[in-house]
PDB file as gemmi writes it, atoms N, CA and C in Angstrom:
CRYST1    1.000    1.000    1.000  90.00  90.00  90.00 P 1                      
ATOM      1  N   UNK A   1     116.885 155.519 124.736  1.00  0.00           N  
ATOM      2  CA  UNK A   1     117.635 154.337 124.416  1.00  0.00           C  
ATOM      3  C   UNK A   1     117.511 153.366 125.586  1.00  0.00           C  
ATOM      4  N   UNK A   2     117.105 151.986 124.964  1.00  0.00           N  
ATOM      5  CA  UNK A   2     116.822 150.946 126.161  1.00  0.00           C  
ATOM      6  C   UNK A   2     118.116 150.474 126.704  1.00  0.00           C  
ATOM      7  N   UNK A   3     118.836 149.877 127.612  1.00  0.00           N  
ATOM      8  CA  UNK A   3     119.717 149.070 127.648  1.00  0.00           C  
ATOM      9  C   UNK A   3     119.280 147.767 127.914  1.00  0.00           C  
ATOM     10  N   UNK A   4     120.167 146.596 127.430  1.00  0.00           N  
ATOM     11  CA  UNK A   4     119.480 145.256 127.715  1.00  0.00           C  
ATOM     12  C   UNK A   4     120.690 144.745 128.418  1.00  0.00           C  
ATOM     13  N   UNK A   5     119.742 144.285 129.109  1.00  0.00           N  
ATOM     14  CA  UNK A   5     121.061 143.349 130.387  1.00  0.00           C  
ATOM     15  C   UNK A   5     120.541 141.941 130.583  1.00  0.00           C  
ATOM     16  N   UNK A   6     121.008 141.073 129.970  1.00  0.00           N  
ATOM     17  CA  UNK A   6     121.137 139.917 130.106  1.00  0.00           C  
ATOM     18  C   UNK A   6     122.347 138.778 131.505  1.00  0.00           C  
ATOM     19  N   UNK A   7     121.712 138.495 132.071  1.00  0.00           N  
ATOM     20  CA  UNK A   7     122.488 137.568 133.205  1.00  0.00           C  
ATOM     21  C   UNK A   7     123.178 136.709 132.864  1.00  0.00           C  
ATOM     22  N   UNK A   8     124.277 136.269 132.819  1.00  0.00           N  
ATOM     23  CA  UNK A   8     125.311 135.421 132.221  1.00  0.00           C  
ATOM     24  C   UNK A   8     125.557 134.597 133.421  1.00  0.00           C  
ATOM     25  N   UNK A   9     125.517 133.507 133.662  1.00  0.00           N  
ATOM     26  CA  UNK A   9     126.179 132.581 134.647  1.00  0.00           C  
ATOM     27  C   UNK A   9     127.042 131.230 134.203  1.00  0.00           C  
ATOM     28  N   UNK A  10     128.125 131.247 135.067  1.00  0.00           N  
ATOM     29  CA  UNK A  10     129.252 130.204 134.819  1.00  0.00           C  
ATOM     30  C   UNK A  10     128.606 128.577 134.938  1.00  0.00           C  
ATOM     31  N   UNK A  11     127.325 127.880 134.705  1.00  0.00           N  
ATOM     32  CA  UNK A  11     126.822 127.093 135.226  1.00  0.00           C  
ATOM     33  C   UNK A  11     125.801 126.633 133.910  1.00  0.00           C  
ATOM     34  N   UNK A  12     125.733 125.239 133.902  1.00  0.00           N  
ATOM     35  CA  UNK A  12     125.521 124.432 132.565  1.00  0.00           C  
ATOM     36  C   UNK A  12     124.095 124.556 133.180  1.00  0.00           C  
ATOM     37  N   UNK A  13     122.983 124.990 132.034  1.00  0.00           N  
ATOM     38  CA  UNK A  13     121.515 124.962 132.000  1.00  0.00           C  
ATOM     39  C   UNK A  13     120.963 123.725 132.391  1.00  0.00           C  
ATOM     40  N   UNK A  14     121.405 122.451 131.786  1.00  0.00           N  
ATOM     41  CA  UNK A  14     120.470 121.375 132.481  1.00  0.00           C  
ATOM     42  C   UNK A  14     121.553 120.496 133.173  1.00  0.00           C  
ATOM     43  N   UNK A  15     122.203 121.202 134.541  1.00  0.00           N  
ATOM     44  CA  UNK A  15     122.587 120.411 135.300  1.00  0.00           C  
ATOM     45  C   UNK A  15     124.456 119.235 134.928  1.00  0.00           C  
ATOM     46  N   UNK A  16     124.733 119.300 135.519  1.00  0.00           N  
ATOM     47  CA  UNK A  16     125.795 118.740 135.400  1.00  0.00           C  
ATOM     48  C   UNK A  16     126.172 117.298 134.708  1.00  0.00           C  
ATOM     49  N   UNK A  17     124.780 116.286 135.014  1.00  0.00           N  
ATOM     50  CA  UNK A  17     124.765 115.281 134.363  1.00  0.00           C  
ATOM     51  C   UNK A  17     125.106 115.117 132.972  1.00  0.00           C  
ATOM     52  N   UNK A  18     125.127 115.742 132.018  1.00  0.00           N  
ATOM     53  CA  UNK A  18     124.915 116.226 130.665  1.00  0.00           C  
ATOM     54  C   UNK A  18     126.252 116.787 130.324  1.00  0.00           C  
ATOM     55  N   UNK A  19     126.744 117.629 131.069  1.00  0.00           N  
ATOM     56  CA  UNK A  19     128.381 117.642 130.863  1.00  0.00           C  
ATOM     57  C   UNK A  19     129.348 116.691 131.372  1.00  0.00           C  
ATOM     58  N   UNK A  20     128.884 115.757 132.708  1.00  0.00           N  
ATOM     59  CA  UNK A  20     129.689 114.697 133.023  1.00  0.00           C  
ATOM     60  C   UNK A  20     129.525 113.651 131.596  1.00  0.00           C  
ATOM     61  N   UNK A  21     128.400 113.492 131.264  1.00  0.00           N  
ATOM     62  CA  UNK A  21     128.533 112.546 129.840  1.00  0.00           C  
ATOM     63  C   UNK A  21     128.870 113.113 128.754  1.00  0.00           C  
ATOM     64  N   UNK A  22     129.570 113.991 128.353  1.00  0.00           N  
ATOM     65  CA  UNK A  22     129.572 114.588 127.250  1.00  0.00           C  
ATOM     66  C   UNK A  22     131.463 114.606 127.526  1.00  0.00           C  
ATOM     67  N   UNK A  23     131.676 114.840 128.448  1.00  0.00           N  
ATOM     68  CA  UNK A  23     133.274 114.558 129.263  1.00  0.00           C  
ATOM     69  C   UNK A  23     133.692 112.937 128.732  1.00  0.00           C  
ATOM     70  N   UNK A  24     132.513 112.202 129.534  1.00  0.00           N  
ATOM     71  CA  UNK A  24     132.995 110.683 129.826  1.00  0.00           C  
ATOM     72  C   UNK A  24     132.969 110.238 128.249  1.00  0.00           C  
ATOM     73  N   UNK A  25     132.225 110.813 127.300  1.00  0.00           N  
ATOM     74  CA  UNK A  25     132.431 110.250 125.733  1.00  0.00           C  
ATOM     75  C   UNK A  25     133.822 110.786 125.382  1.00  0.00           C  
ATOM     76  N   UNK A  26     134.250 111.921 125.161  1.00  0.00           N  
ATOM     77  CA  UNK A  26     135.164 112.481 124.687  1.00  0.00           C  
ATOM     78  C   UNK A  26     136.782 111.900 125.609  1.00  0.00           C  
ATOM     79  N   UNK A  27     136.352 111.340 126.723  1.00  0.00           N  
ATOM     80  CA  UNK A  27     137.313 110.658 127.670  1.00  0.00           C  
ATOM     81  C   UNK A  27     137.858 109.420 126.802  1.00  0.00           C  
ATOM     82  N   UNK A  28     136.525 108.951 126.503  1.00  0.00           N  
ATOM     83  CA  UNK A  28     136.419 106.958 125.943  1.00  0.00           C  
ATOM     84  C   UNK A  28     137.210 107.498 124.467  1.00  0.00           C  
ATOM     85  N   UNK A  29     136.739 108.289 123.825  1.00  0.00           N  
ATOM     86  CA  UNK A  29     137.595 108.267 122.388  1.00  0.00           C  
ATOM     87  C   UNK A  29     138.888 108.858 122.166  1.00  0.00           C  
ATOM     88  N   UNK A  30     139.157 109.501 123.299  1.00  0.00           N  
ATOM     89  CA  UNK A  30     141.224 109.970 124.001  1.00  0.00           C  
ATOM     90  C   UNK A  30     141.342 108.515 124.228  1.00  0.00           C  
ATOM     91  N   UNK A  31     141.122 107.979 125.390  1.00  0.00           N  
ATOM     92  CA  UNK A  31     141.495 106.464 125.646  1.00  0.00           C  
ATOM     93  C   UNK A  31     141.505 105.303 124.741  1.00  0.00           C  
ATOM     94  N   UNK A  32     140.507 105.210 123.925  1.00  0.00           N  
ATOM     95  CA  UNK A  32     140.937 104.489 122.163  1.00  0.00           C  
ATOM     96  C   UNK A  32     142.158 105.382 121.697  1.00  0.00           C  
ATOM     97  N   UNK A  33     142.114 105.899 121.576  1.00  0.00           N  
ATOM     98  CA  UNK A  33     142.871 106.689 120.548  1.00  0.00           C  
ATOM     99  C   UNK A  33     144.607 106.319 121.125  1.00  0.00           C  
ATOM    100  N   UNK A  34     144.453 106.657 122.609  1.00  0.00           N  
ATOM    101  CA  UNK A  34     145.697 106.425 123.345  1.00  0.00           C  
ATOM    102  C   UNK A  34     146.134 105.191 123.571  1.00  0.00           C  
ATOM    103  N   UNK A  35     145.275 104.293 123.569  1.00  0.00           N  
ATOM    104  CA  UNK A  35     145.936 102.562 123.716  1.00  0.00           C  
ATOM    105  C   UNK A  35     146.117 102.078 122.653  1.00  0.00           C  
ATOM    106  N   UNK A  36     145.180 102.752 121.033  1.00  0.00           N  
ATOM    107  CA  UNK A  36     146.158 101.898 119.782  1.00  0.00           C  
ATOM    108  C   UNK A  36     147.531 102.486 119.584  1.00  0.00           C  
ATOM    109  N   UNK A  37     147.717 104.177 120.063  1.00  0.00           N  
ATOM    110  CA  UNK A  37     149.092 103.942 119.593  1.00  0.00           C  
ATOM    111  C   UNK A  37     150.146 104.504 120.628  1.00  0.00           C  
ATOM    112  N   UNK A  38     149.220 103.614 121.848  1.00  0.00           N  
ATOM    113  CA  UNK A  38     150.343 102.484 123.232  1.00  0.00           C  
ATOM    114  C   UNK A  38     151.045 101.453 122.788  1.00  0.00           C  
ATOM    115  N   UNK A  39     149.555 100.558 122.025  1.00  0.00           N  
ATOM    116  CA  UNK A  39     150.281  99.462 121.795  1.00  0.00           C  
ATOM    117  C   UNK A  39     151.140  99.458 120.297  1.00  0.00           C  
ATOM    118  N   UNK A  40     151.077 100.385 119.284  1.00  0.00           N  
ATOM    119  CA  UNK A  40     152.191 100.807 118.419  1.00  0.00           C  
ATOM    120  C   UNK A  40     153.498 101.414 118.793  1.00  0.00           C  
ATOM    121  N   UNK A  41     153.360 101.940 120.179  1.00  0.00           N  
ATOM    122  CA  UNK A  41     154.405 102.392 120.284  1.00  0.00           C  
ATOM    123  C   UNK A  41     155.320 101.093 121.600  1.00  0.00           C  
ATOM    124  N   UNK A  42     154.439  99.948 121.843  1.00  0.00           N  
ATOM    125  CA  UNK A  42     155.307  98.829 122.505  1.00  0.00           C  
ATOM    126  C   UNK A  42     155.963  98.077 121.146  1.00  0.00           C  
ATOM    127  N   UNK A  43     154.942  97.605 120.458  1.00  0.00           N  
ATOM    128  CA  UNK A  43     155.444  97.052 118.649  1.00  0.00           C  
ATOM    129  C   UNK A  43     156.573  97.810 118.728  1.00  0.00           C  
ATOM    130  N   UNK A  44     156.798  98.804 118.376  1.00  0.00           N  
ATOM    131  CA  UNK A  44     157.797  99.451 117.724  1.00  0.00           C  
ATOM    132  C   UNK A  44     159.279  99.361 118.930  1.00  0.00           C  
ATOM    133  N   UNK A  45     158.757  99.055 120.130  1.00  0.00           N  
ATOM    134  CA  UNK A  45     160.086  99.073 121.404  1.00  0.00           C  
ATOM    135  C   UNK A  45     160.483  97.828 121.424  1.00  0.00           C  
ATOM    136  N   UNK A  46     159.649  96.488 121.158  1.00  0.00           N  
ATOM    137  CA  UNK A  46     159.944  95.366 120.880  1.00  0.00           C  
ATOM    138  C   UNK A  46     161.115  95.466 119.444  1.00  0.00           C  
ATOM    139  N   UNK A  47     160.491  95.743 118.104  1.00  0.00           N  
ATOM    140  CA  UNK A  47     161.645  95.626 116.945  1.00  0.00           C  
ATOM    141  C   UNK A  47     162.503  96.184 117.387  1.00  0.00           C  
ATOM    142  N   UNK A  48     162.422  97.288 118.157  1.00  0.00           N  
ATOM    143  CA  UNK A  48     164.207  97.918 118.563  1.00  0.00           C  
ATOM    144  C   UNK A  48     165.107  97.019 119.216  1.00  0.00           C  
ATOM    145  N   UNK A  49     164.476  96.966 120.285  1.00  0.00           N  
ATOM    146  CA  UNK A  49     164.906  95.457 121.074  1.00  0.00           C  
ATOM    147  C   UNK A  49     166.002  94.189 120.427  1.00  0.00           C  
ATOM    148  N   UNK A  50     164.851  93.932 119.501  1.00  0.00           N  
ATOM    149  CA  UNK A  50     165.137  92.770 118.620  1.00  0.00           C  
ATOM    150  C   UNK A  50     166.527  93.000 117.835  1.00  0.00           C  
ATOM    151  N   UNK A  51     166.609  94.318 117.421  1.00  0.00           N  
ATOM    152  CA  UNK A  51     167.491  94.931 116.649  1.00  0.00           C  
ATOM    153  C   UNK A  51     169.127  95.378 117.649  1.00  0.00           C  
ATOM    154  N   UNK A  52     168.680  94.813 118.574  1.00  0.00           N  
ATOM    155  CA  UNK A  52     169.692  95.759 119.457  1.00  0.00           C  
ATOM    156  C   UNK A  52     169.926  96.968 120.348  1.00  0.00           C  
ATOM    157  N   UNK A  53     168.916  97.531 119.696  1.00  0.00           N  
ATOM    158  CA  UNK A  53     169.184  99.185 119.993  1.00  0.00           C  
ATOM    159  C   UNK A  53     168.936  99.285 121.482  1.00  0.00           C  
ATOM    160  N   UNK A  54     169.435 100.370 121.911  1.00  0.00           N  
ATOM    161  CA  UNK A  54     169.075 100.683 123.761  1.00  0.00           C  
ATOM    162  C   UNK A  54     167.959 101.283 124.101  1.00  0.00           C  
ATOM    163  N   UNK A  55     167.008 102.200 122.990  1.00  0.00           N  
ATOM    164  CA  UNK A  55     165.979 102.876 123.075  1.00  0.00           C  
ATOM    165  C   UNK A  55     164.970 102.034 123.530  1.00  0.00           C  
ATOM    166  N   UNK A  56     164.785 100.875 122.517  1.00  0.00           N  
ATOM    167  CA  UNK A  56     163.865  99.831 122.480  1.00  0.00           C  
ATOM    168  C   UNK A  56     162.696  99.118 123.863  1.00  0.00           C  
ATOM    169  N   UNK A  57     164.267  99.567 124.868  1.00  0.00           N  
ATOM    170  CA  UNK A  57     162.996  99.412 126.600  1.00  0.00           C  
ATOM    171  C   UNK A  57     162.371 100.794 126.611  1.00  0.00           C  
ATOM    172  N   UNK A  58     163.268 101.720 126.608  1.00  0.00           N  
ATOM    173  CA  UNK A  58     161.988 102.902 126.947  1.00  0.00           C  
ATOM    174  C   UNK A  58     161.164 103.128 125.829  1.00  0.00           C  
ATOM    175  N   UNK A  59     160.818 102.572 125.121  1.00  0.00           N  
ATOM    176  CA  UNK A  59     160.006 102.616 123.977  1.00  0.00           C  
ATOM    177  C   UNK A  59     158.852 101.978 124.204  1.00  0.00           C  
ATOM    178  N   UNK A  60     159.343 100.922 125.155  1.00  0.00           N  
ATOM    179  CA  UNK A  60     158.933  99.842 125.767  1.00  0.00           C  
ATOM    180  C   UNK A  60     157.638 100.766 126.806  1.00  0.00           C  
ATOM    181  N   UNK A  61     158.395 101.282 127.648  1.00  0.00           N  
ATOM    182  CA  UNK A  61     157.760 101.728 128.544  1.00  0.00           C  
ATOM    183  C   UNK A  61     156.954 102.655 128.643  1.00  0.00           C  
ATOM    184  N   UNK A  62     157.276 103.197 127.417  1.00  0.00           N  
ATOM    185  CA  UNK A  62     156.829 104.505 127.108  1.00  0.00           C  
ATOM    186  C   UNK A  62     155.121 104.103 126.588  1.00  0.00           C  
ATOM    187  N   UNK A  63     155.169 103.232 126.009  1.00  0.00           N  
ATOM    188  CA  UNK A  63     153.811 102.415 125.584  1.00  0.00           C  
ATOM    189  C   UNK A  63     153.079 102.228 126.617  1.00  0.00           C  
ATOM    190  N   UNK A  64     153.645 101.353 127.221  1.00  0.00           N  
ATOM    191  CA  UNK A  64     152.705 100.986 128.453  1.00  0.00           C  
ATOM    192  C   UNK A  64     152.347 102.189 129.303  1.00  0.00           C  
ATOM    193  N   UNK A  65     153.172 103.315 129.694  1.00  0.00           N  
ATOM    194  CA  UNK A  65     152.488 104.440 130.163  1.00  0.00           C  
ATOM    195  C   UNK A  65     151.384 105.461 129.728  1.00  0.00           C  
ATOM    196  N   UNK A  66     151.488 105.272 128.086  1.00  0.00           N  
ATOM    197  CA  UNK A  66     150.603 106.222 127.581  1.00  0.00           C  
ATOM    198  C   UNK A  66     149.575 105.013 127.151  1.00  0.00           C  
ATOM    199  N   UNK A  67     149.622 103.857 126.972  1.00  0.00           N  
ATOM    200  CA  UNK A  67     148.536 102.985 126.897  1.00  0.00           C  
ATOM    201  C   UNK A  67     147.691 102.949 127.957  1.00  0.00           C  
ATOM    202  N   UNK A  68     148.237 103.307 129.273  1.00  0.00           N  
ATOM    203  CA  UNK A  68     147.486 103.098 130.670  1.00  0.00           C  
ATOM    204  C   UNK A  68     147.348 104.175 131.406  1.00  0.00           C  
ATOM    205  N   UNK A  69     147.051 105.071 130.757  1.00  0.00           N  
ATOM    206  CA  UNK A  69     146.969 106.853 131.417  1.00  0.00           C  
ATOM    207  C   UNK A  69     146.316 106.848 132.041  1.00  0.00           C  
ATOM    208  N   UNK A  70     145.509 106.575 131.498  1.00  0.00           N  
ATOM    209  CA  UNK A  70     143.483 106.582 131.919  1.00  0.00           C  
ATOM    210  C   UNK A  70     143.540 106.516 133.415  1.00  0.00           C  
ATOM    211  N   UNK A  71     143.548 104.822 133.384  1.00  0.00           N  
ATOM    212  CA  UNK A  71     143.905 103.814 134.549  1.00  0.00           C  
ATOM    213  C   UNK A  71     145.060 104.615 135.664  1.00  0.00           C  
ATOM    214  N   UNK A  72     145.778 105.162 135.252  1.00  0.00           N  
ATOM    215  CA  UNK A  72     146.508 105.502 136.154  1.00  0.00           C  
ATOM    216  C   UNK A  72     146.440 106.721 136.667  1.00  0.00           C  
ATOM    217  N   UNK A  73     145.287 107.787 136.090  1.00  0.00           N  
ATOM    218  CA  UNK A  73     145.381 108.880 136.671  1.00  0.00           C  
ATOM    219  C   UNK A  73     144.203 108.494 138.007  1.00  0.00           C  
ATOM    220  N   UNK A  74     143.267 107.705 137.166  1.00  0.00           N  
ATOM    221  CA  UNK A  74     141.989 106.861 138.155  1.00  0.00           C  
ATOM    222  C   UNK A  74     142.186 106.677 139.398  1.00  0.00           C  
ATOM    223  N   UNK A  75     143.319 105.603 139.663  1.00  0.00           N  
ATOM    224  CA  UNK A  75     144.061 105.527 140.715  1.00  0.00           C  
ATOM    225  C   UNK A  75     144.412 106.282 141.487  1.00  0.00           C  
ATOM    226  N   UNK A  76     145.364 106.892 140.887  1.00  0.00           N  
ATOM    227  CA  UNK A  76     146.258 108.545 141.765  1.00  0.00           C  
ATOM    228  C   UNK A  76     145.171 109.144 142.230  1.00  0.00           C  
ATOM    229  N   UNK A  77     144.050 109.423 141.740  1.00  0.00           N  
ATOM    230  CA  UNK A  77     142.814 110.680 142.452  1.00  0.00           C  
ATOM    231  C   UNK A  77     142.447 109.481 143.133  1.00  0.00           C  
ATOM    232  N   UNK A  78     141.886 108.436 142.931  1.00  0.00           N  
ATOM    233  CA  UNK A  78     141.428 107.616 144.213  1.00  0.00           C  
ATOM    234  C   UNK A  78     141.855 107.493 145.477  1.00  0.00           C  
ATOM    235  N   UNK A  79     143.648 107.193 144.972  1.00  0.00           N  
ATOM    236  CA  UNK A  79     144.443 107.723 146.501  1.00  0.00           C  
ATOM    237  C   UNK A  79     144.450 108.599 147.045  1.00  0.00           C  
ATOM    238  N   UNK A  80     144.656 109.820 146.617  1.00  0.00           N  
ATOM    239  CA  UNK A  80     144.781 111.096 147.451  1.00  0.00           C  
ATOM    240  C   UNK A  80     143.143 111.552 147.555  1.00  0.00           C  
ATOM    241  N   UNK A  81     141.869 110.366 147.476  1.00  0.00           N  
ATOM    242  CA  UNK A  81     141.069 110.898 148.252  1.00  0.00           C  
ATOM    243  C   UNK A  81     140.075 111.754 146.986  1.00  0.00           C  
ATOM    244  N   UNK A  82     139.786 111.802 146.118  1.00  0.00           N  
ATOM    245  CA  UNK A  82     139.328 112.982 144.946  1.00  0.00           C  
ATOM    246  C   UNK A  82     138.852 111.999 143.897  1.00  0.00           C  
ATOM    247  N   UNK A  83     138.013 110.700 144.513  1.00  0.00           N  
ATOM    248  CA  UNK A  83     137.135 109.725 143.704  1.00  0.00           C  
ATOM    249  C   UNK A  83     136.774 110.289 142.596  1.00  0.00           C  
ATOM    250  N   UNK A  84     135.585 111.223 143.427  1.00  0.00           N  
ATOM    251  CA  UNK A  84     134.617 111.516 142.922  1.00  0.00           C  
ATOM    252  C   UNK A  84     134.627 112.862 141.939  1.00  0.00           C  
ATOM    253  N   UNK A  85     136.149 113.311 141.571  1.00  0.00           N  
ATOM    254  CA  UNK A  85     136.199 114.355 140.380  1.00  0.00           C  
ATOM    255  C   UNK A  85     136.669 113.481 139.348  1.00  0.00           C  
ATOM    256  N   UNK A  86     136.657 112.101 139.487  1.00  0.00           N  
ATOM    257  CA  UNK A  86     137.203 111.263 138.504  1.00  0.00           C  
ATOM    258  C   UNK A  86     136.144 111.104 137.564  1.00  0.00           C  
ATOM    259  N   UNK A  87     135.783 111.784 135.985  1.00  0.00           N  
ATOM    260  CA  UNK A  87     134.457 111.576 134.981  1.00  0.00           C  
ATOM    261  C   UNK A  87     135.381 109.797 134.218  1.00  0.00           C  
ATOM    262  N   UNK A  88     134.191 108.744 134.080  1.00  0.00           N  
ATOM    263  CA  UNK A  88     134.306 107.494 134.197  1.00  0.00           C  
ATOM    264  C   UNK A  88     133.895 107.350 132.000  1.00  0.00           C  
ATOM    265  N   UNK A  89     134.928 106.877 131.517  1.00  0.00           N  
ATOM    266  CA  UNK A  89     134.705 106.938 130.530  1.00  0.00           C  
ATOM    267  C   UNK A  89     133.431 106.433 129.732  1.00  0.00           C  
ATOM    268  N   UNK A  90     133.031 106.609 128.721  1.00  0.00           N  
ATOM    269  CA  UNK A  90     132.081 105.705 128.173  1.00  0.00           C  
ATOM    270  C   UNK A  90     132.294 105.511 126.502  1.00  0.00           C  
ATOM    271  N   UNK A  91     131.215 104.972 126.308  1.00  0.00           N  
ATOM    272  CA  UNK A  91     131.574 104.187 124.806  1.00  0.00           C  
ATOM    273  C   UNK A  91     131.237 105.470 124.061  1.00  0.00           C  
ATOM    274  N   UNK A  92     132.000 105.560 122.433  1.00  0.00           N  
ATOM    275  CA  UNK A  92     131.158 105.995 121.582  1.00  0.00           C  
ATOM    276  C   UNK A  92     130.377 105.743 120.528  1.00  0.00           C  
TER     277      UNK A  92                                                      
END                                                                             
């Protein structure tokens, strides 16, 4: 009886480039996805607003934070120095 031993390694066959873009697409269509319903969820903190209600600012805010994730995690690793683990979105 033969045994077959095959080498398994934790490491992408053609190089990293190819998973950084395959990241940066799937990045760009979270980030669509997250700023239309940023800006549905400011719409919706504005009518509260309008209406009275107290929710209506953090509804408010709550938009603008998940509309600007992206952007803001970008930042934070830029500051503390960790540019370059930042994958840079792209179109799909």
């Amino acid at each position: 009886m033969t045994k077959l031993s095959i080498p398994i390694f934790a490491q992408a066959a053609t190089g990293t480039g190819q998973l950084q873009q395959g990241l940066g697409i799937a990045l760009g269509i979270i980030m669509a996805i997250a700023f239309i319903f940023g800006v549905i969820q400011i719409i919706g903190g504005v009518r509260q607003v309008r209406n009275g209600e107290a929710e209506g600012k953090m509804g408010i805010v709550a938009g603008i934070l998940i509309a600007g994730a992206v952007a803001i995690m970008v930042a934070l690793y830029s500051a503390f120095g960790l540019g370059t683990s930042v994958v840079t979105p792209q179109g799909f």
